[in-house]
N, C-alpha and C positions, 0 to 999 in steps of 0.2 A: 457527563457526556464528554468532557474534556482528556484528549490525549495526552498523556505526560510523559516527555522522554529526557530521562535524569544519565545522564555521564560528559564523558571526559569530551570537549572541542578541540578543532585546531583549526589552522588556515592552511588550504588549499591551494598550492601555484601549478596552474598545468602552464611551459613554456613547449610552445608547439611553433611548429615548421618543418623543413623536408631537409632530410642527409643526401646531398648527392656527391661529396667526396669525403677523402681521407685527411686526416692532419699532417699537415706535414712533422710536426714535431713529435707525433706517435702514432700506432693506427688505429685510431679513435674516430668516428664516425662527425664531420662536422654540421650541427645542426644551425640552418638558417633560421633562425626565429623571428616566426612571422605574425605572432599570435598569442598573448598573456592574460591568462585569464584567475582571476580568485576568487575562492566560496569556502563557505561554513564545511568542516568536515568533519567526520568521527559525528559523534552525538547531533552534532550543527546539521549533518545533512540528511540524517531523519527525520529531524523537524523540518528541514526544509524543502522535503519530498513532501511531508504531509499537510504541510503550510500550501506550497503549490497545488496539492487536490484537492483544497478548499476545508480540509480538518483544522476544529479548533486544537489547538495545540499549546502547550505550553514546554519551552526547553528550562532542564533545573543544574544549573554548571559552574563553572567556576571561571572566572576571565582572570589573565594577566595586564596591569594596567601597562599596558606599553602599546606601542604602534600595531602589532599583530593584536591585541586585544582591541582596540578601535575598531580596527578594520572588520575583525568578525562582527561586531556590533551593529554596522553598518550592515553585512552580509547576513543577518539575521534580523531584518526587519520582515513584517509581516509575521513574525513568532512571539508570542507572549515569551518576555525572556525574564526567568529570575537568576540572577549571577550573583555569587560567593566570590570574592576575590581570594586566588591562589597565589599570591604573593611570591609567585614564580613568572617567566617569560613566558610567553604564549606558545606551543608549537610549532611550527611553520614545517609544512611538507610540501617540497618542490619537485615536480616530477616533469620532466622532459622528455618529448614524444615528437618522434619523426614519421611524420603520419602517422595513423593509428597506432603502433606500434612504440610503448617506453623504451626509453633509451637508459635511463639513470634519475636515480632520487635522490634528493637531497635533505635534510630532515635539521633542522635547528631546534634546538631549546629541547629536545625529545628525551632525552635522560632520563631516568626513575625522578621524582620528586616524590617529598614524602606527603602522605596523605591530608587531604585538607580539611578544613572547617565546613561546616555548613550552619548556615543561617538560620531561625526562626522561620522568616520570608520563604525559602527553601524547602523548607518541612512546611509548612501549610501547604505550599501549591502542590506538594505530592500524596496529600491529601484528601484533595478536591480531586483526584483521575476519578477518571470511568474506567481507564484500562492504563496500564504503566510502561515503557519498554525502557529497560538496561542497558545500555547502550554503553559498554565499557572498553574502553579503546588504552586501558591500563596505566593512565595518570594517575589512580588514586581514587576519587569520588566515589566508586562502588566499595571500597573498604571501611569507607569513614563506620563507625558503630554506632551512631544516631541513625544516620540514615537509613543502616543494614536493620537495625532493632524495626523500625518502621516500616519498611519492606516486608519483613518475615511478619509484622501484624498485617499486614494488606493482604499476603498473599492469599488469605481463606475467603478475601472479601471480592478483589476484584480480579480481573487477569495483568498477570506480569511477564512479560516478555524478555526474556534474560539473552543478549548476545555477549557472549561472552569472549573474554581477550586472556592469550597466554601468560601474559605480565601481570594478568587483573588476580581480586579474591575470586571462591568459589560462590555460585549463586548460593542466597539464601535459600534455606528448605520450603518448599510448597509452591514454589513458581510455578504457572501454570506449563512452561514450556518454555526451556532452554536452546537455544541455535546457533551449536560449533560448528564450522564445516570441518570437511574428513581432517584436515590436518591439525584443526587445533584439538579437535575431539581426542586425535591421537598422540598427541604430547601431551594432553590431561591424562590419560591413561598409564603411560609410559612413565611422566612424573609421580603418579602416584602409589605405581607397582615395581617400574624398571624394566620391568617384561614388554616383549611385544606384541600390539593390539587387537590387532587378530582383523577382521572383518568390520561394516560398517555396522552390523548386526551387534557382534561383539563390543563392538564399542559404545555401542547405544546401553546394550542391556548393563554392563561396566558402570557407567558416565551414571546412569537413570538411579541406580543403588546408592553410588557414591552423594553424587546432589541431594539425592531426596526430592528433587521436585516431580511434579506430577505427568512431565513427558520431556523425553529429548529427543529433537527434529536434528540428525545428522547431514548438512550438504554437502551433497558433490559433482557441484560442477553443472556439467549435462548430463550427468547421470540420475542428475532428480535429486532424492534425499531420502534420508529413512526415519522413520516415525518409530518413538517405542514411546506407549503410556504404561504407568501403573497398573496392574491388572491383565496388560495383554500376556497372553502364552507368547507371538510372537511379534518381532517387528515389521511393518509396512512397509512395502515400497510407494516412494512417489514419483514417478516418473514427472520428466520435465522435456518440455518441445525442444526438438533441435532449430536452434540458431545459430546464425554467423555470426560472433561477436570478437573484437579484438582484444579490448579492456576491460576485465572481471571486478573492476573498480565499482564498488558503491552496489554490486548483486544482493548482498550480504545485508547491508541497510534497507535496501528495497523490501529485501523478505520479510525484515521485522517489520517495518511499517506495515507490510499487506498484511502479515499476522496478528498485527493489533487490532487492524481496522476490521478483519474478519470477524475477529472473536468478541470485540466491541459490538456489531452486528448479531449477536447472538450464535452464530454459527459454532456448531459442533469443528473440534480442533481436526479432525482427520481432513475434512472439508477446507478449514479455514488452511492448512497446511500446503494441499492443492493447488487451492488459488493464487496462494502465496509463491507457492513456484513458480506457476507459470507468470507471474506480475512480476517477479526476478528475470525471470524469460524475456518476456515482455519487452522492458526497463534495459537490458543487452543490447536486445534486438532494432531498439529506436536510437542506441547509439550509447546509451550508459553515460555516465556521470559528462562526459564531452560533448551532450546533447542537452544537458539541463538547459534550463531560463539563464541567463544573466542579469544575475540580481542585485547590480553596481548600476542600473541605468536610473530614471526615473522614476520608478516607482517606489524603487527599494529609497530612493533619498529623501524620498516623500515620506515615508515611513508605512507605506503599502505593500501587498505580496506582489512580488510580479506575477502575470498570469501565466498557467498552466501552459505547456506546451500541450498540444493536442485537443481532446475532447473534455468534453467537461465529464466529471470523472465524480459522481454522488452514489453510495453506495447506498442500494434500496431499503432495507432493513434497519439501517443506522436512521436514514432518513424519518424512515415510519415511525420509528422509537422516540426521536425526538421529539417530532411534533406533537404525538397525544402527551410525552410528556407536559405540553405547552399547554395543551387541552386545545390541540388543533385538530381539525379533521382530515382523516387520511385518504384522499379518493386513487382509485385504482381503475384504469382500464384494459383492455389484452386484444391481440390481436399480429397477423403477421404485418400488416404495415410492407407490402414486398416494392409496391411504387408507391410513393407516398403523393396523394391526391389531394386538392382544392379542399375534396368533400373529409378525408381526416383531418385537416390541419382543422376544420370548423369543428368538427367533432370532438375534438384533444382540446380544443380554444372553452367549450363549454361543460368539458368536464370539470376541468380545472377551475371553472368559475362554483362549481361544485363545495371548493373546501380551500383549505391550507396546501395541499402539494399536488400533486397530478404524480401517479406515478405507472409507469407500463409496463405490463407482463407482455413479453416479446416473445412471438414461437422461436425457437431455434433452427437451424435451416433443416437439419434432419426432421424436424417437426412440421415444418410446411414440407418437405416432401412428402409425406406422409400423408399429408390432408388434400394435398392440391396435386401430388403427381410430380412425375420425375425432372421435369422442367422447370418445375419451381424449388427454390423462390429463383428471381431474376439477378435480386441485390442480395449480398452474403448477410448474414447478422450483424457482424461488427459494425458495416457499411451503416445496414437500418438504424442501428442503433443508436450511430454516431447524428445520422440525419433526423431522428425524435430530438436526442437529448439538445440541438442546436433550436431548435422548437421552444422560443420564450414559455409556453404553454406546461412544456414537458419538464419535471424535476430529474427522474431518476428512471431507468429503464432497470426492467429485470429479466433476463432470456431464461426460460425454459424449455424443457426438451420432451416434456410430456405431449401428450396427444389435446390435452385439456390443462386448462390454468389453474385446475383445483390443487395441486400440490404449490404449486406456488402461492396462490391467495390463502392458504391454511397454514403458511410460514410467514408471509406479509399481513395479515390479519385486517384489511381494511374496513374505515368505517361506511363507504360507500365503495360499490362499485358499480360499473357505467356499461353500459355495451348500448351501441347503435338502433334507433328509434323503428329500425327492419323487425324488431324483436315487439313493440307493444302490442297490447293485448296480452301475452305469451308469457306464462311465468320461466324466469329465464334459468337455463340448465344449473347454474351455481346458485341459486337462490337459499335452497335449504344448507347448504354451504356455510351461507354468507352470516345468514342467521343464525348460525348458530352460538356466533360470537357478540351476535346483537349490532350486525351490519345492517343496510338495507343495497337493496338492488334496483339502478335506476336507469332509465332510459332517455338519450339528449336526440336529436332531430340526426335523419338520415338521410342521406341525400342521394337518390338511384341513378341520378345523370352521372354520377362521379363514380368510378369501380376503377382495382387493381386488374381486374377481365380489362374492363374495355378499352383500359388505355394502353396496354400489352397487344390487345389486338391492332389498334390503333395504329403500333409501333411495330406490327408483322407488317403492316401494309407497304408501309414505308420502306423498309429495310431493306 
């Protein structure tokens, strides 16, 4: 069940402050630098997206023993780290930003260096994934031919997520799905014919032949990205939300991590691909790499993850898998949750007494308008959503959009499910459902003084 993301590190300097004049020695923007910040980058800061949303993880890399190699050491605590020494200086990438806005980068040690060793140590841990991400930022580690032979035996076993870098080799054959955006896609192309690439389309179906792996996910930008698998006659579009974002920094890691963690979750790739955008969306929209945690304070020295920015972020599916793995049991409850009451928090407090996880099927807000009326719901889903999972009780929320929680609970597979003691007597609507997987269907105390009605009415009065 462990995530493994095997490539090239470096170190991170964002030197931030505000230009408000000219140089006088040229006219060059002078930035006041009010604000130095360092982190894991390249391979570093996908593990340390997925370290932050509470995935096990393990990064497999190579460090330079010098002051930039400490430092990333440091900046990857909370990561199972196995490191090769590259017997080269570490990278160091400086980028300077005047408000939002780069000004100029700076890049040390960043040369071709030639391809390096990999350890024993190294090939075991990328042995033990659940699911693998490529992470090649074109130092070399994705060439090594130990590593690439082990790769290409994985690829029929588990999913391999290939990001690929212009400097870097080609993926190994059989990866589950390769993610160049438009422009590197199209200098793979270019390089390997001389011709010009033609469309996003074109360039998919191109790249998909050439690789041989089993799909390539094209981005660009806000334009979403284009899917092509094996098999299909055509390419997919994915569309992606429009946001304000300044810095397109760290989009690209974002993606592969959501596509791992998708696909680790069992999810079909057109699906996992979706989500993946819009969590690249997302991951902009909150501010991108200039919003991460800073993982230089205390906890990182302690040798702890620092904590998540935002909400706790357990992805339902991954969760369930794990724990029957453990031989735990998986309780499931559903419901819209629009104000959350006295009488749910008791209700989510005794499900979860139930088993190993508590987990919620959440209508979607299309989906309580549907059942409740155009008024409803009051609070958005993200909102409810955020407010279960903050719920000691609650593990993992899952929104559906259905009228009924049967497509959901027939994808989560629980070994119990719960609904409200309003039901006993009453063989409950998912019951045949439930059992067919050799669930059961159970009912905890209800409480009629407490409703999402009457404390809405409540709150008409006042208003």
């Amino acid at each position: 069940m462990r995530i493994v993301v095997v490539g090239d590190v470096m170190l991170d300097v964002d030197l931030s402050g505000e230009a408000t004049r000219l140089s006088p020695d040229a006219p060059v923007p002078v930035v006041d630098i009010s604000g130095v910040r360092r982190r894991a980058g390249g391979a570093g800061l996908v593990a340390r997206m997925l370290a932050q949303d509470g995935w096990p993880v393990t990064l497999v890399t190579v460090l330079g023993n010098d002051d930039a190699g400490s430092q990333l050491r440091a900046h990857l605590a909370g990561v199972q780290l196995v490191a090769g020494t590259s017997g080269y200086p570490s990278p160091v990438k400086t980028r300077v930003r005047a408000g939002s806005h780069p000004v100029v980068r700076f890049d040390q040690g960043c040369e071709k260096s030639p391809v390096p060793d990999v350890s024993p140590a190294m090939l075991r841990a990328v042995e033990q994934a659940g699911v693998v991400i490529v992470a090649d930022y074109g130092r070399g580690l994705a060439a090594n031919p130990r590593l690439r032979a082990l790769l290409g035996r994985l690829a029929g076993e588990v999913p391999i997520v290939w990001d690929p870098h212009p400097s870097g080799p080609e993926p190994v054959p059989g990866v589950a799905v390769v993610t160049p955006n438009i422009s590197e896609a199209t200098k793979a192309v270019q390089a390997g014919s001389g011709s010009a690439a033609g469309s996003a389309d074109t360039v998919a179906e191109i790249l998909l032949q050439r690789w041989r792996s089993r799909a390539v996910l094209v981005t660009r930008g806000e334009e979403g990205a284009v899917l092509l698998r094996q098999g299909d006659t055509s390419a997919r579009a994915v569309p992606a939300p429009r946001v304000e974002a300044g810095d397109p920094c760290g989009a690209g890691d974002r993606l592969a991590a959501s596509l791992a963690v998708h696909l680790l979750a069992g999810r079909d790739l057109p699906e996992a691909a979706e989500l993946a955008v819009h969590d690249a969306a997302d991951f902009l929209a909150a501010g991108g790499v200039s919003a991460l945690p800073d993982t230089a304070g205390a906890d990182a020295a302690a040798g702890h993850p620092a904590p998540a920015a935002g909400r706790r972020t357990t992805e339902p599916l991954l969760l369930a898998r794990s724990v029957r793995e453990r031989g735990g049991t998986v309780v499931a409850t559903g419901g819209c949750f629009d104000l959350i009451h006295a009488g749910h928090v008791r209700s989510l407090t005794a499900a979860r007494g139930l088993g190993d996880c508590l987990i919620v099927c959440l209508n979607s807000d299309d989906s309580v308008r549907r059942l409740k009326g155009p008024q409803r719901p009051i609070i958005g889903q993200h909102d409810r959503a955020e407010l279960l999972l903050a719920m000691e009780c609650v593990d993992a929320v899952m929104v559906f959009d259905e009228d009924t929680p049967e497509a959901a609970l027939d994808r989560l597979r629980p070994d119990i499910w719960v609904k409200g003691g309003d039901y006993k007597g009453a063989r409950l609507p998912e019951a045949d459902l439930v059992e067919r997987w050799g669930g059961r269907c159970l009912t905890v105390p209800f409480h009629p003084a407490r409703s999402t009605t009457g404390l809405a009415d409540a709150l008409a009065k006042v208003s």
